[in-house]
C-alpha positions as CSV (number, residue, x, y, z in Angstrom):
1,X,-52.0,-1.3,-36.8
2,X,-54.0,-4.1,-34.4
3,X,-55.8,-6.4,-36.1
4,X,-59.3,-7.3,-35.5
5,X,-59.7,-10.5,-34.3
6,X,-60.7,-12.9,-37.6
7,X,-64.0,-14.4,-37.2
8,X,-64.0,-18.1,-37.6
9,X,-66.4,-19.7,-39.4
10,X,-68.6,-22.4,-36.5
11,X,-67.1,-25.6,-36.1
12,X,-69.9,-27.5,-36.7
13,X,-70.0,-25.5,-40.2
14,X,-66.3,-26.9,-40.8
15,X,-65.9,-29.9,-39.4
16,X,-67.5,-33.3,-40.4
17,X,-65.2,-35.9,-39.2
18,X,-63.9,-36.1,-35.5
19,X,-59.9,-34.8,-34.7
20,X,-57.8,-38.7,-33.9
21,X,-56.0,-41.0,-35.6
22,X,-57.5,-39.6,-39.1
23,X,-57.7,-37.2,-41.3
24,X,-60.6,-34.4,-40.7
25,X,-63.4,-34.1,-43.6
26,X,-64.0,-30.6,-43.8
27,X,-66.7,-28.4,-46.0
28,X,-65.0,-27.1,-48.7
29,X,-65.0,-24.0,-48.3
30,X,-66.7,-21.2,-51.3
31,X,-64.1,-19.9,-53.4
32,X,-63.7,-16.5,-51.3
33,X,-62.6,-18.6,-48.3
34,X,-58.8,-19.8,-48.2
35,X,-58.5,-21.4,-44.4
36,X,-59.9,-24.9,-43.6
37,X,-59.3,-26.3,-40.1
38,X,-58.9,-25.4,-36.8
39,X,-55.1,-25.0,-34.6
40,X,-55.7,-27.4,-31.8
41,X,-54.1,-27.7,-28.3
42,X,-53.7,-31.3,-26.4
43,X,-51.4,-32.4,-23.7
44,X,-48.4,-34.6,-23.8
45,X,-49.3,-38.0,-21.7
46,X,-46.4,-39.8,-19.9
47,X,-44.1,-41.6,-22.4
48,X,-45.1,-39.5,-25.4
49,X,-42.7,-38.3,-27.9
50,X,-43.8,-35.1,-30.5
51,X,-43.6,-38.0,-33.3
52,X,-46.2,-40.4,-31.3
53,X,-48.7,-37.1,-30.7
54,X,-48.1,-36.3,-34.6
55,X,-48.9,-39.7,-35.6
56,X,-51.9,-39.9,-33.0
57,X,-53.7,-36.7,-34.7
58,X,-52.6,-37.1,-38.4
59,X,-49.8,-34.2,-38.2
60,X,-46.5,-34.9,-40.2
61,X,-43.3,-35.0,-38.2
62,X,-41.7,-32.1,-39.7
63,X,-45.5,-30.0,-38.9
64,X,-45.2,-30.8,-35.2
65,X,-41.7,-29.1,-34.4
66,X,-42.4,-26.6,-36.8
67,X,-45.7,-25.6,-34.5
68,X,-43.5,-26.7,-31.0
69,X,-40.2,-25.1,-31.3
70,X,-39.8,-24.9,-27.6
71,X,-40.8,-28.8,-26.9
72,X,-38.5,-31.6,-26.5
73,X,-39.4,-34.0,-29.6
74,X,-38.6,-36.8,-27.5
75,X,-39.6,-36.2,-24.2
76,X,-42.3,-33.4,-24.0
77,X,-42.9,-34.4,-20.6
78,X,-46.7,-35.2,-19.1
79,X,-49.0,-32.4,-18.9
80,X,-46.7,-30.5,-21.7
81,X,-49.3,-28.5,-23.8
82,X,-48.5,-29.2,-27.5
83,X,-49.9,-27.1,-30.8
84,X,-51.7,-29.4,-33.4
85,X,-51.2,-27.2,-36.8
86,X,-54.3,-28.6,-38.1
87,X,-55.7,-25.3,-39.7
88,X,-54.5,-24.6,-43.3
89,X,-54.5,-21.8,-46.0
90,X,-55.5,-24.0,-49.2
91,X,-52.5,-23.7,-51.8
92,X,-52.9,-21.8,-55.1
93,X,-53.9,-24.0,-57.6
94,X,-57.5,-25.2,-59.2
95,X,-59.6,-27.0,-56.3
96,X,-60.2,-30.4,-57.7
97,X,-58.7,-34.0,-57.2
98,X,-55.5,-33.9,-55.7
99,X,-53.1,-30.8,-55.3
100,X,-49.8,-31.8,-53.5
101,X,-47.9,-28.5,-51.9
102,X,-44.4,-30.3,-51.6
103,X,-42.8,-27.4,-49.2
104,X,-45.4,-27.9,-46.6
105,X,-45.3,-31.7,-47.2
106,X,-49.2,-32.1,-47.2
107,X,-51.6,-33.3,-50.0
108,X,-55.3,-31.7,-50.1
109,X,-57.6,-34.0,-52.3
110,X,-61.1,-32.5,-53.1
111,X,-63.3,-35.5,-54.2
112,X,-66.1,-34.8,-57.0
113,X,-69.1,-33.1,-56.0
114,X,-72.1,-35.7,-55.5
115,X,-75.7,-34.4,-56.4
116,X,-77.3,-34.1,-52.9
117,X,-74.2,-34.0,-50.7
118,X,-72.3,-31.9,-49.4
119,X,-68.6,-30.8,-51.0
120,X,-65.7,-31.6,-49.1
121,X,-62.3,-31.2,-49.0
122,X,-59.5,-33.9,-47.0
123,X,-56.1,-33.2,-45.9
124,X,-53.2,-35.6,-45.2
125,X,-49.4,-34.9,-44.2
126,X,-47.3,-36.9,-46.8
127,X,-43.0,-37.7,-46.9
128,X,-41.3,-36.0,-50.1
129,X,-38.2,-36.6,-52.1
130,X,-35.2,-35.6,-49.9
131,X,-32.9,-33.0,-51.7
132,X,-31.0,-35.6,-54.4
133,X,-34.1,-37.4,-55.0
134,X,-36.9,-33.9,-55.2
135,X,-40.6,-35.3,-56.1
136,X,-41.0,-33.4,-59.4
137,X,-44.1,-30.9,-59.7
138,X,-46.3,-30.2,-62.3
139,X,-49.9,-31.9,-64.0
140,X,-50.1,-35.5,-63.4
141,X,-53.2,-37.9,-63.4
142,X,-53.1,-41.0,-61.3
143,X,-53.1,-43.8,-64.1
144,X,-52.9,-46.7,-62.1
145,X,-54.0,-48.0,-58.2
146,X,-52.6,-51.2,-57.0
147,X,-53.6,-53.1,-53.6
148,X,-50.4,-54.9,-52.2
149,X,-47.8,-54.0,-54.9
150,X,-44.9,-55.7,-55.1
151,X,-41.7,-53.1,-55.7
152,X,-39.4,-53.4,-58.9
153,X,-36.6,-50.8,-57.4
154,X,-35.2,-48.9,-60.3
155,X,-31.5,-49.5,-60.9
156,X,-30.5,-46.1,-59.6
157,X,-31.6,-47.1,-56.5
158,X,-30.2,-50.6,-56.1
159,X,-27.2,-49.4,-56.9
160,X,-27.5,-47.0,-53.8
161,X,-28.2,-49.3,-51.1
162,X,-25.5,-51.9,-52.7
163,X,-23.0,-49.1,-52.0
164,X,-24.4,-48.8,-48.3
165,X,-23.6,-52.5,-48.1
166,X,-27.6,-53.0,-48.5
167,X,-28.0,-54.8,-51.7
168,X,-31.6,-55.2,-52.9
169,X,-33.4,-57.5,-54.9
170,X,-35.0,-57.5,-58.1
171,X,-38.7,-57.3,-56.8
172,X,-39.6,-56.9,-53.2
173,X,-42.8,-58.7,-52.7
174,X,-45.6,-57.2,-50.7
175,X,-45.8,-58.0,-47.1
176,X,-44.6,-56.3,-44.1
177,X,-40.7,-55.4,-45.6
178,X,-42.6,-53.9,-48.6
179,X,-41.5,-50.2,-48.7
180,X,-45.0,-49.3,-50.7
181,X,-47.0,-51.0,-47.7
182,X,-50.5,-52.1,-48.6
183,X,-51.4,-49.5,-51.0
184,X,-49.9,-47.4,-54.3
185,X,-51.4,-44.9,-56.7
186,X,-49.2,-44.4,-59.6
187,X,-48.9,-40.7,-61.1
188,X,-48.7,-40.0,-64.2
189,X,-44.7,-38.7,-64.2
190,X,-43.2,-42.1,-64.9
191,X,-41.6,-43.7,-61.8
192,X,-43.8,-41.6,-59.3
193,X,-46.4,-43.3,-56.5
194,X,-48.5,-42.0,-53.8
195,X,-48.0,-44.7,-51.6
196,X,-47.9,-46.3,-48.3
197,X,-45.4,-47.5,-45.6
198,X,-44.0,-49.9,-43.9
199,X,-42.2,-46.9,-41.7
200,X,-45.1,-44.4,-40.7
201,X,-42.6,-42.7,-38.4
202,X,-40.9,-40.6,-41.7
203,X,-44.3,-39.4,-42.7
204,X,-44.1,-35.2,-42.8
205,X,-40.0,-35.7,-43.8
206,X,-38.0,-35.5,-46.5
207,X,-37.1,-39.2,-46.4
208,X,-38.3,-40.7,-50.1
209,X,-36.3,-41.1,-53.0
210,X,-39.1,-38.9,-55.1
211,X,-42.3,-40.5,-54.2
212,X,-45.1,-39.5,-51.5
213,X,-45.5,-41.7,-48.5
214,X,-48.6,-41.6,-46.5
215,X,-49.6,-43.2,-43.0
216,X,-50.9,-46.2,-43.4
217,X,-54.0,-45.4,-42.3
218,X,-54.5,-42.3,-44.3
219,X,-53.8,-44.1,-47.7
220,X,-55.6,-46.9,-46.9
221,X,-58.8,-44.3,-46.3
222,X,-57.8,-42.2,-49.5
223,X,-57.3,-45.0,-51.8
224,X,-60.6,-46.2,-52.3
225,X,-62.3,-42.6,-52.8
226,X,-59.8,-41.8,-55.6
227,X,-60.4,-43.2,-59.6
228,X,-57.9,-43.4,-62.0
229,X,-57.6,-40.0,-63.8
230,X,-58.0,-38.1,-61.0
231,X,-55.6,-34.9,-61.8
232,X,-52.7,-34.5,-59.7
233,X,-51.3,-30.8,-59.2
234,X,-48.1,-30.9,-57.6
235,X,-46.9,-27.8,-56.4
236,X,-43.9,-25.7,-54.4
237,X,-45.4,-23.0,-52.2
238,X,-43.3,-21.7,-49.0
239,X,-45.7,-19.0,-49.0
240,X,-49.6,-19.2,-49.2
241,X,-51.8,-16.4,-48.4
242,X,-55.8,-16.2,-48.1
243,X,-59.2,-14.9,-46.4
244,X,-61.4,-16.3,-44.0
245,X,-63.8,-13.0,-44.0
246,X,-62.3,-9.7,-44.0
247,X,-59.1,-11.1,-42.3
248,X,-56.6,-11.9,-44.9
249,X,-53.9,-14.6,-43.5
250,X,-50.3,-15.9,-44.3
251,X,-49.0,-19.3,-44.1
252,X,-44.7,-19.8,-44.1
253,X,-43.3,-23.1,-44.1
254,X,-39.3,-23.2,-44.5
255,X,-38.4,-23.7,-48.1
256,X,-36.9,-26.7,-49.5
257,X,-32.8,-26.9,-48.8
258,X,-32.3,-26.4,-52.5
259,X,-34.8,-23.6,-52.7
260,X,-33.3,-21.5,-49.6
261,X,-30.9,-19.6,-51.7
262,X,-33.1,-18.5,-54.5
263,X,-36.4,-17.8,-52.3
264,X,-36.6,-14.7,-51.0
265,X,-39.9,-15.4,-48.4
266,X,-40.0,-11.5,-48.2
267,X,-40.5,-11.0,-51.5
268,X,-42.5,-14.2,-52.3
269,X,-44.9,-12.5,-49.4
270,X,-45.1,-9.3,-50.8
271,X,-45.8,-10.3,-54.4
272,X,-48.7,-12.2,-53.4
273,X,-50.1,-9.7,-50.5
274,X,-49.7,-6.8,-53.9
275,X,-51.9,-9.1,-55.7
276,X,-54.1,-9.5,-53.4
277,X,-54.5,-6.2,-52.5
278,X,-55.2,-5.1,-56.3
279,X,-58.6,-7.4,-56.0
280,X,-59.4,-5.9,-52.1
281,X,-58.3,-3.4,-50.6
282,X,-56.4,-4.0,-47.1
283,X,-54.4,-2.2,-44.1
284,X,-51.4,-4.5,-43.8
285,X,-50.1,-5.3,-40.5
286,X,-46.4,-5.2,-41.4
287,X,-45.1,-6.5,-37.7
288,X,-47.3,-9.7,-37.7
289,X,-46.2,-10.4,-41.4
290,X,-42.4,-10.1,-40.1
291,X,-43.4,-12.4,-37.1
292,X,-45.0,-15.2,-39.3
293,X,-41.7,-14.8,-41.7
294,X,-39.1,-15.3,-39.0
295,X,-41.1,-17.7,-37.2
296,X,-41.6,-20.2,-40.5
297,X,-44.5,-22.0,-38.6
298,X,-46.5,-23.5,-40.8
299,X,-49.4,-22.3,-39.3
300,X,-51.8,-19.4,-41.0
301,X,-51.5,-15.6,-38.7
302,X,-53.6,-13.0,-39.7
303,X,-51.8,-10.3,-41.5
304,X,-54.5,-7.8,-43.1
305,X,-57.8,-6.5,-42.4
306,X,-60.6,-5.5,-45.4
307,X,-60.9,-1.8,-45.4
């Protein structure tokens, strides 16, 4: 079967805030739409690494040689053309506050709808828990914002870096060697922050010993915008699926290192495209759904068409 070519919905219809150094504000879409975003293409200028481009247009590190895997991360060479993976399928879960999809590293928050305006959705790439320190998922709220915390690191991981030879302190003050940077939202699941950096360049990584790090500039945008109580949905989803029109799309990021045993991203596929073929009827394109599963992108293909 070939695909039709999906219909995008106009730019102009999607896009409120200009592609850069910050995250996009985009319409939220109605609830029969799943994609948000646009794939972008810019060229590598002289002295650019993938991780300087990433950081440039608000990608995570892990997103950008996901999208590239033919591109030297550290010297793409000028003139190189490199894939921005900025278009998403949203994830699965209730659109409202802040939903965290920790296998594709990126937090959507959908601030509350103002009479008179229009609804939007943001996204921002975010650092995990690497594999012995996972970030936990479930239904939080964020009970507590703080504007140049100081850091109380918990004894587990004091006595970490004291076995690297790293001892820390009691409390790290906040300034510039302030892990939690400028800004920190406290969740709900005691010990957990959405937080800042002092090292921007592990943004889109497993790197954190639970928490999520944003750039600095992206938490430093988000943070005012969200009140305490917002709910916090924190989710594990390899796999997302969705519409834009009568096109239905699939989105594969690689699974977690813990979860690549026990996920089957064939199966995960299937189960959702069987759902979502029991609410609309589809012809399913099996060789683009095998391409998008071997290639583990991160970025949505179009798999289905409406019947």
């Amino acid at each position: 079967m070939r695909l039709k070519r999906a219909r995008a919905l106009p730019a102009a219809a999607l896009l409120l805030a200009p592609a850069g150094a910050h995250a996009e504000t985009l319409i939220r879409p109605p609830l029969d739409v799943d994609l948000i975003g646009q794939v972008r293409y810019v060229e590598a200028q002289p002295e650019d690494t993938l991780l300087d481009i990433a950081r440039r247009h608000d990608i995570g590190q892990d997103e950008i040689l996901h999208a590239n895997p033919q591109v030297d991360r550290w010297l793409p060479r000028a003139g190189t053309q490199v894939v921005l993976p900025a278009r998403h399928i949203l994830p699965l879960a209730k659109r409202e506050g802040l939903i965290l999809n920790v296998a594709e590293m990126r937090l959507y928050y959908f601030p509350p709808s103002q009479a008179g305006e229009t609804d939007v959705v943001q996204t921002y790439p975010v650092s995990v828990g690497r594999m012995d320190w996972d970030t936990p998922q479930g239904t939080t709220r964020i009970v507590a914002k703080t504007r140049n915390p100081s850091w109380r690191p918990p004894e587990s991981i004091k006595q970490e870096h004291a076995a690297d030879g790293d001892p820390l302190p009691d409390v790290v003050p906040a300034g510039p060697d302030n892990p939690l940077g400028k800004y920190a939202m406290r969740l709900g699941l005691p010990g957990y922050l959405i937080h800042s950096t002092n090292k921007p360049f592990g943004v889109g990584m497993r790197v954190t010993h639970g928490c999520v790090r944003m750039y600095p500039e992206d938490i430093e945008r988000l943070f005012p915008q969200v009140p305490v109580n917002t709910p916090v949905q924190i989710v594990n989803q390899p796999v997302k699926v969705g519409w834009l029109g009568a096109t239905l799309f699939i989105e594969i990021h690689p699974p977690l290192e813990e979860d690549r045993e026990k996920i089957n991203l064939m199966a995960r596929a299937m189960d959702l495209i069987n759902k979502e073929r029991a609410r609309r009827p589809f012809a399913l394109d099996g060789a683009a759904l095998n391409r998008a599963i071997k290639s583990q992108d991160g970025m949505p293909a179009p798999i289905g068409q409406a019947e």
